[in-house]
FILUM-947793 format. One line per 3 residues: number of its first residue (from 0); their letters; for each residue x, y, z of C-alpha. Coordinates in nm, 4 decimals. Example, Ala and Ser with C-alpha at 12.3 -4.5 7.8 and 13.67 -1.06 7.14 Angstrom:
! residues 2
0 = as = 1.2300/-0.4500/0.7800  1.3670/-0.1060/0.7140
END
This chain:
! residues 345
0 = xxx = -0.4345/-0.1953/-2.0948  -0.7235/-0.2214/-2.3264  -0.7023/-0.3619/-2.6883
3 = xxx = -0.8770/-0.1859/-2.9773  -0.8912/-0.3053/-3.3299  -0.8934/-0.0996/-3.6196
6 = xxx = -0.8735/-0.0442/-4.0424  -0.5898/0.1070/-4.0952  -0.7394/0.2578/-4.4485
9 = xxx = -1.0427/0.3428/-4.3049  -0.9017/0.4998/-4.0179  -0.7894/0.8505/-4.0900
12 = xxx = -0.5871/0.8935/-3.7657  -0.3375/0.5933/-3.9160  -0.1884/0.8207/-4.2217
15 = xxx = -0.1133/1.0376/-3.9546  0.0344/0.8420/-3.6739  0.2657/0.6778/-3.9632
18 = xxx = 0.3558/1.0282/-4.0932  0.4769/1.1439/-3.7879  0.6436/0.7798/-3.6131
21 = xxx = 1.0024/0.7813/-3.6365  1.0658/0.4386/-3.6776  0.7256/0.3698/-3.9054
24 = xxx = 0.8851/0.2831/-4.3000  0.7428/0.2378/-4.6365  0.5846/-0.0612/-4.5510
27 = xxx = 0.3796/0.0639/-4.2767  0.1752/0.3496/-4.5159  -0.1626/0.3163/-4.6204
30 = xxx = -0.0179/0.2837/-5.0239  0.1989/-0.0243/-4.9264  -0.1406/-0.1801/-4.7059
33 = xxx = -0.3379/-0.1169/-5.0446  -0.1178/-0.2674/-5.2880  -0.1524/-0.5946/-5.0594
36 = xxx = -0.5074/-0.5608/-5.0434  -0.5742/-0.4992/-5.4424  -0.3228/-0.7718/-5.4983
39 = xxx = -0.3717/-1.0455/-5.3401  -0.6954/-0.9740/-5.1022  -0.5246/-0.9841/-4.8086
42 = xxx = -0.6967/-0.7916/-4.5327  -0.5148/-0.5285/-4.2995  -0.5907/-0.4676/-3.9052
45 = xxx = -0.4100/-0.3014/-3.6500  -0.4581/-0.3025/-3.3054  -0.3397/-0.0558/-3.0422
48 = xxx = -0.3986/0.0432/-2.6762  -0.5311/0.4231/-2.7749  -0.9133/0.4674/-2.7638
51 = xxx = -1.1553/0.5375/-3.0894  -1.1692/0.9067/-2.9274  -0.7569/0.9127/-2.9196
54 = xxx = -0.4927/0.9495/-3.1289  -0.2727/0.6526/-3.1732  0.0282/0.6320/-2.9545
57 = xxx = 0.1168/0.3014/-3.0597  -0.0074/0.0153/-3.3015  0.0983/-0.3381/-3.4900
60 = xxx = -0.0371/-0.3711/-3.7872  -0.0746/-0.7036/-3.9448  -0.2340/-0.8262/-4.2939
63 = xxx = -0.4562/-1.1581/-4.2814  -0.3258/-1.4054/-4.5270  -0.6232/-1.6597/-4.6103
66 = xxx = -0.4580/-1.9507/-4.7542  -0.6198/-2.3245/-4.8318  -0.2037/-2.4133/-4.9268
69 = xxx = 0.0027/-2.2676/-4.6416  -0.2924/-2.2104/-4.3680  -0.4810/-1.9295/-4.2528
72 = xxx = -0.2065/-1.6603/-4.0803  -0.1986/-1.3048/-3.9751  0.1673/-1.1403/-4.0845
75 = xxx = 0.3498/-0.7837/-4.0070  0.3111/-0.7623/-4.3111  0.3369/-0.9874/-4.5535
78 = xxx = 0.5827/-0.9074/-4.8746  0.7735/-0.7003/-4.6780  1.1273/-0.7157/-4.5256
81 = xxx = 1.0469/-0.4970/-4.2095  0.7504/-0.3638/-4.0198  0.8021/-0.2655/-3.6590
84 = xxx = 0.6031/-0.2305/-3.3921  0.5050/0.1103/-3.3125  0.5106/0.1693/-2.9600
87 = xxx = 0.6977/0.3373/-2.6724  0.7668/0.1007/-2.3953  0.8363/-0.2635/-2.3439
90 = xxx = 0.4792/-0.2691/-2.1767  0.2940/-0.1434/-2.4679  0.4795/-0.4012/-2.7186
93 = xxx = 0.4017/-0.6848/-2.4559  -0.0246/-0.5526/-2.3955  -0.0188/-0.5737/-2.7836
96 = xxx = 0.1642/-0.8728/-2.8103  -0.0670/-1.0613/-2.5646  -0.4051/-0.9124/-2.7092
99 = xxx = -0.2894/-1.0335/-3.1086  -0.2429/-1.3627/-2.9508  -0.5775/-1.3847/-2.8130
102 = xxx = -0.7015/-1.2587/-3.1148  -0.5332/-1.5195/-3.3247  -0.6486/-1.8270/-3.0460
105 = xxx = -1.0230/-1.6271/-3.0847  -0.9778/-1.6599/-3.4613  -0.8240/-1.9598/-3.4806
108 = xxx = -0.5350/-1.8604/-3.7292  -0.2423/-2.1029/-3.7927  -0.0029/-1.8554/-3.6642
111 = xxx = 0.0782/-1.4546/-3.6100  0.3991/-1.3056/-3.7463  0.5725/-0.9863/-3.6446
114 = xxx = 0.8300/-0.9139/-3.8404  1.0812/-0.5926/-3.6607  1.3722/-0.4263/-3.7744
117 = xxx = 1.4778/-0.3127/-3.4359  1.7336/-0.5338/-3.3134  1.6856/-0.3496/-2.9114
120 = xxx = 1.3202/-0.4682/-2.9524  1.2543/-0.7746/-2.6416  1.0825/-1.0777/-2.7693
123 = xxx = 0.7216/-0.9985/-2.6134  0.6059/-1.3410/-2.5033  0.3797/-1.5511/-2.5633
126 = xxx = 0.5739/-1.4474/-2.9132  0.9159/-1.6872/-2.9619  1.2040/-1.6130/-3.2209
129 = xxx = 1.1558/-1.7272/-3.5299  1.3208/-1.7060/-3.9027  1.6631/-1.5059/-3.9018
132 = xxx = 1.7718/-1.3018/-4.1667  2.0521/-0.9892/-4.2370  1.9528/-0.6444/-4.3091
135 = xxx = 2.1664/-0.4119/-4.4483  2.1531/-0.0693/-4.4579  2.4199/0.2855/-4.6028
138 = xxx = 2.4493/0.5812/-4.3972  2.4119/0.8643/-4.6550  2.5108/1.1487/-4.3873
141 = xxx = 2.8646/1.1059/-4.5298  2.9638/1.3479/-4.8223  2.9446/1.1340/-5.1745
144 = xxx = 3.3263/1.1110/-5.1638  3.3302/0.9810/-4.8411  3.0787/0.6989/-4.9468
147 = xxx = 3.2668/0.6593/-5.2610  3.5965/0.5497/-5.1182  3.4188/0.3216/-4.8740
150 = xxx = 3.3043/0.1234/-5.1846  3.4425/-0.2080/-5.2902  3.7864/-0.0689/-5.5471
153 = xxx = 3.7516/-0.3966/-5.7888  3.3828/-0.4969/-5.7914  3.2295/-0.1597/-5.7321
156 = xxx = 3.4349/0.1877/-5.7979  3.5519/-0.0107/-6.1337  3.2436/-0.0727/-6.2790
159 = xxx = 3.0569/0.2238/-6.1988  3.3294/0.3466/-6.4065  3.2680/0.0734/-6.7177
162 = xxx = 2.9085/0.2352/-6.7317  2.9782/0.5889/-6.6884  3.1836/0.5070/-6.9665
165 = xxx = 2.9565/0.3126/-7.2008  2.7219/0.4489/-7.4186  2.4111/0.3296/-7.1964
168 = xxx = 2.1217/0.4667/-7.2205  1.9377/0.5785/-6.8572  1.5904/0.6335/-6.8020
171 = xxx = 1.3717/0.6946/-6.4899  0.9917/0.7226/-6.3546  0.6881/0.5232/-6.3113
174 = xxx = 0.5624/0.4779/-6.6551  0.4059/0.1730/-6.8021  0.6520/0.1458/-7.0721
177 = xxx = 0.9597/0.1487/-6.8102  0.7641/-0.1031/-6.5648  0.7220/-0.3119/-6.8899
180 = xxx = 1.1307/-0.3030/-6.9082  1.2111/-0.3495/-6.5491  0.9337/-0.6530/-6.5681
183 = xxx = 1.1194/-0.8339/-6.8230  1.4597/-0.8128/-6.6414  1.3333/-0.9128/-6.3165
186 = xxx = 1.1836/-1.2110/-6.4512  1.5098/-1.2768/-6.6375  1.6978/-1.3060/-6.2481
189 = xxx = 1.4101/-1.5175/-6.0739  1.4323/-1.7700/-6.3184  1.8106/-1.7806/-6.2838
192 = xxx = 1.7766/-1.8315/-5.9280  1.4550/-2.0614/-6.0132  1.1848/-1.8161/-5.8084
195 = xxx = 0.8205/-1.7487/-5.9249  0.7967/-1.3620/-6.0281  0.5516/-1.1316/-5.8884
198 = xxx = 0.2437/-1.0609/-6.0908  0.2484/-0.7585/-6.2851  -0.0513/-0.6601/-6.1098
201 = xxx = 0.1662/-0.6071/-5.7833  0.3822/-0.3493/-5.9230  0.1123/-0.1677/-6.1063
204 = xxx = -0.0534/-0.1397/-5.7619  0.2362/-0.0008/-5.6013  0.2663/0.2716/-5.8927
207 = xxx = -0.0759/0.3576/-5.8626  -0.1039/0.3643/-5.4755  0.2252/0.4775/-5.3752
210 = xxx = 0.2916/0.7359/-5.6540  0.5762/0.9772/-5.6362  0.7494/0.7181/-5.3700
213 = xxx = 0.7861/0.4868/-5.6550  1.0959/0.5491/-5.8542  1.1823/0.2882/-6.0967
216 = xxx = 1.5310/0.3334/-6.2777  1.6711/0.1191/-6.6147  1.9785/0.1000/-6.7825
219 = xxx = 1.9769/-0.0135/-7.1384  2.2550/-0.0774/-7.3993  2.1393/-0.0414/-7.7781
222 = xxx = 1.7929/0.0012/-7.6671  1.7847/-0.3691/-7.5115  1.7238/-0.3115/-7.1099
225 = xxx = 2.0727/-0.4318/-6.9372  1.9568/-0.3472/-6.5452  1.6975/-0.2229/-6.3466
228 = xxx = 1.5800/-0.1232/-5.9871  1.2564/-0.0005/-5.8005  1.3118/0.2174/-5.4833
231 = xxx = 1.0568/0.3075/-5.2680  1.1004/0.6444/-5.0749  0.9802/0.7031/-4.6885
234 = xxx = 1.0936/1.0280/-4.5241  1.4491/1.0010/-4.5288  1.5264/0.6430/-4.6027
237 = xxx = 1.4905/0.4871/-4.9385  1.4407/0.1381/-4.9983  1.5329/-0.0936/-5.2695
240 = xxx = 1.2861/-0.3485/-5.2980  1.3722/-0.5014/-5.6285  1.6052/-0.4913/-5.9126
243 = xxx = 1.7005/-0.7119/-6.2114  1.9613/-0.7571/-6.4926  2.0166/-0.9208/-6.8143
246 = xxx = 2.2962/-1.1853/-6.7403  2.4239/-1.0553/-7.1220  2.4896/-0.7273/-6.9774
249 = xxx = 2.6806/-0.8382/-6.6833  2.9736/-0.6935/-6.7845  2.8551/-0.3171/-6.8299
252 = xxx = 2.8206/-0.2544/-6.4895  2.4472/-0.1493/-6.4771  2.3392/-0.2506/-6.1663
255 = xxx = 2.6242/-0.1075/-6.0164  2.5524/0.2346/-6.1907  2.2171/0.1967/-6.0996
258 = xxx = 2.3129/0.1797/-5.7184  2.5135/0.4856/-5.7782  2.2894/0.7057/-5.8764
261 = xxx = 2.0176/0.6029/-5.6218  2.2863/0.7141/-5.3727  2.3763/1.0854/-5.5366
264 = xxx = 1.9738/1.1279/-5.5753  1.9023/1.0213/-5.2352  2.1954/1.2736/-5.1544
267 = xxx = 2.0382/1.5582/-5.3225  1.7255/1.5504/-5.1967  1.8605/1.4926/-4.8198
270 = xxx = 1.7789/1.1366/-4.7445  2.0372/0.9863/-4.4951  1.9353/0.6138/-4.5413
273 = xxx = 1.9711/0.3456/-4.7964  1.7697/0.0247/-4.6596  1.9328/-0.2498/-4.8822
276 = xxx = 1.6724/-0.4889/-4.7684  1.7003/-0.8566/-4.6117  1.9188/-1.1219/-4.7251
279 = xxx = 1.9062/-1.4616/-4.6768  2.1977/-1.6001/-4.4298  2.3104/-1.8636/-4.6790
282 = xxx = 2.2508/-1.6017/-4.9752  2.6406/-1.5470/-5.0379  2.6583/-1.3612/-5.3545
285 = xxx = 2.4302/-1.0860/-5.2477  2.5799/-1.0450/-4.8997  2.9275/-0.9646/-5.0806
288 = xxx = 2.7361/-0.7374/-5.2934  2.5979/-0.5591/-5.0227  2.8727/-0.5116/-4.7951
291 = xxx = 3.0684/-0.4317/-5.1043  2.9102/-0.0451/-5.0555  3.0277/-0.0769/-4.7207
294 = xxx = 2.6614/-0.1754/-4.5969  2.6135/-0.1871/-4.2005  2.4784/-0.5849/-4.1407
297 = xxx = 2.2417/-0.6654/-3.8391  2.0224/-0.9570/-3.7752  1.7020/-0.9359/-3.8771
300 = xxx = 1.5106/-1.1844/-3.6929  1.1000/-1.2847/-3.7292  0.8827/-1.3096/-3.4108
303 = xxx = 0.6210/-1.6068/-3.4100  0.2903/-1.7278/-3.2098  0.2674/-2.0125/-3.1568
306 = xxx = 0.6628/-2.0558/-3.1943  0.7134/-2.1949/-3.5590  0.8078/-2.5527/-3.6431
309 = xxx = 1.0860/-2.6100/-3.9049  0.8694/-2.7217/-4.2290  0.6172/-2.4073/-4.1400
312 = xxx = 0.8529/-2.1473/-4.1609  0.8656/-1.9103/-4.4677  1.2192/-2.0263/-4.5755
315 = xxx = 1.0949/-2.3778/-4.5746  0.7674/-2.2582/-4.8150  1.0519/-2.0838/-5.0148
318 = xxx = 1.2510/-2.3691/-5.0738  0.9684/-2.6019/-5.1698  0.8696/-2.3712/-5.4252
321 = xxx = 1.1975/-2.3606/-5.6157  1.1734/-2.7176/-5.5366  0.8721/-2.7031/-5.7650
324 = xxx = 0.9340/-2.4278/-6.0602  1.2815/-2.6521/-6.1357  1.0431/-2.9416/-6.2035
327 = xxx = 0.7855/-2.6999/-6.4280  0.8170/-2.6346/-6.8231  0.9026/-2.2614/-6.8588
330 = xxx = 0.5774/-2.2085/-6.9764  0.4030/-2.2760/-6.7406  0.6028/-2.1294/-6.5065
333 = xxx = 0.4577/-1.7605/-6.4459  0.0666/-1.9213/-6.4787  0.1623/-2.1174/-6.1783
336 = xxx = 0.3498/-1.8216/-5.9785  0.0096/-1.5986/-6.0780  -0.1951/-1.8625/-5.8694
339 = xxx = 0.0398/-1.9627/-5.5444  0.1946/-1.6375/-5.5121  -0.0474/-1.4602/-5.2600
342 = xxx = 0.0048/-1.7948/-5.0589  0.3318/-1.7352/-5.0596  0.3042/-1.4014/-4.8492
END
């Protein structure tokens, strides 16, 4: 098979392809590509076996991540829990697989990393296994009371109850003034778990490119934010990408709540799939969370080429920089994130 590269925002026959793929997700759309590309200049390509004359019948799209700190690497797609391959046979996936790998050798990049959801999905050689992580995900086909009594009793049903009770105050939308709330509570949780936060920038860009599949959702008590979530919305699966809380609040049951009424929206307007996201394997407290809503787990596992090495994997960059922000004055700490974060990718 021949290879053909492409710009998948330049190409017009991509929004389409991605529109119509049944396994293509948020994070394959031209808004997601753009908010990488306005944030942190990283450059998308896809290749695929269909002509310039055809329409796509399959594709991998990758971003390339220039990086003097972590190396020069392309990545399906960086920032992003998922992005499968788009294809329809094992010998597509392995043509692809084969031409990105002489593309990366051609370029000389560090490394190329696919990152699929698809657990069915054969390594494609000269690819290897790489990083490992779970991916939960709720099957919303089940009426709301069916979904409610597969919840947790104690640390779920309970304190969606606290809220509903409470006099909390519930706002949603993509407005500046509810980014600005859901900004300050997710940079409340990274530095409890000692993480650099995402520049503001980055969830600007994925108001302004992704639009209405941005929903951003905030609980507050007495006017002071308590919780908050972003969702991101692909056909009928919607994705929750981030969320923070005020440690204060803990007690109200926001996030919770929050969770709750992602699930009856998502019901209403006939989605059928809550993507929880990945987890790390040795991330305890937010695997009971998850499987708390009675969350199916599989293994997400990371493709590499050439086959990563222990100390260049992205868990390994992720634990050096918590290393690092423990050691930093809080000042200093979000300056320093705004720098290293697109190396991070």
């Amino acid at each position: 098979m021949s290879l053909y590269s492409f710009d998948p925002l330049r190409d017009p026959r991509w929004a389409r392809f991605v529109q119509g793929h049944p396994k293509a997700s948020i994070f394959h759309t031209a808004g997601w590509l753009r908010s990488l590309q306005r944030t942190y200049r990283f450059v998308p390509i896809a290749f695929t076996t269909s002509g310039p004359a055809e329409e796509l019948g399959n594709a991998l799209v990758f971003c390339g991540v220039r990086s003097w700190l972590t190396g020069d690497r392309l990545v399906s797609l960086p920032f992003s829990d998922h992005c499968d391959p788009l294809v329809r046979s094992d010998d597509e996936l392995q043509a692809l697989c084969l031409g990105v790998e002489q593309y990366r050798a051609a370029g000389r990049w560090k490394y190329a990393e696919v990152r699929p959801a698809r657990p069915d999905l054969p390594v494609a050689p000269p690819f290897r296994s790489a990083d490992s992580y779970y991916l939960h995900r709720l099957d919303l086909r089940s009426s709301a009371d069916d979904l409610w009594r597969g919840f947790h009793v104690d640390s779920i049903q309970r304190r969606i109850r606290r809220a509903e009770r409470e006099p909390l105050g519930y706002e949603e939308g993509r407005s500046e003034a509810l980014l600005g709330k859901l900004y300050h509570l997710l940079g409340l949780t990274r530095r409890r778990h000692l993480l650099p936060l995402q520049p503001l920038a980055w969830f600007r860009n994925l108001v302004d490119c992704l639009g209405e599949a941005v929903c951003i959702r905030v609980v507050s008590q007495n006017g002071e934010p308590a919780a908050g979530i972003l969702t991101l919305t692909h056909g009928k699966t919607i994705v929750y990408k981030y969320g923070g809380s005020d440690a204060r609040h803990h007690r109200l049951g926001g996030m919770p709540f929050l969770f709750w009424k992602v699930i009856q929206d998502a019901k209403r307007t006939g989605a059928e799939e809550l993507d929880l996201g990945r987890t790390d394997r040795d991330n305890s407290g937010l695997l009971v969370f998850k499987e708390r809503w009675a969350a199916r787990r599989s293994m997400l596992t990371y493709w590499r080429s050439p086959a990563a090495r222990a100390r260049e994997s992205s868990l390994g960059r992720l634990r050096v920089v918590r290393h690092l922000f423990d050691r930093l004055p809080a000042g200093l700490r979000q300056a320093a994130a705004n720098l290293v974060y697109r190396h991070l990718g």
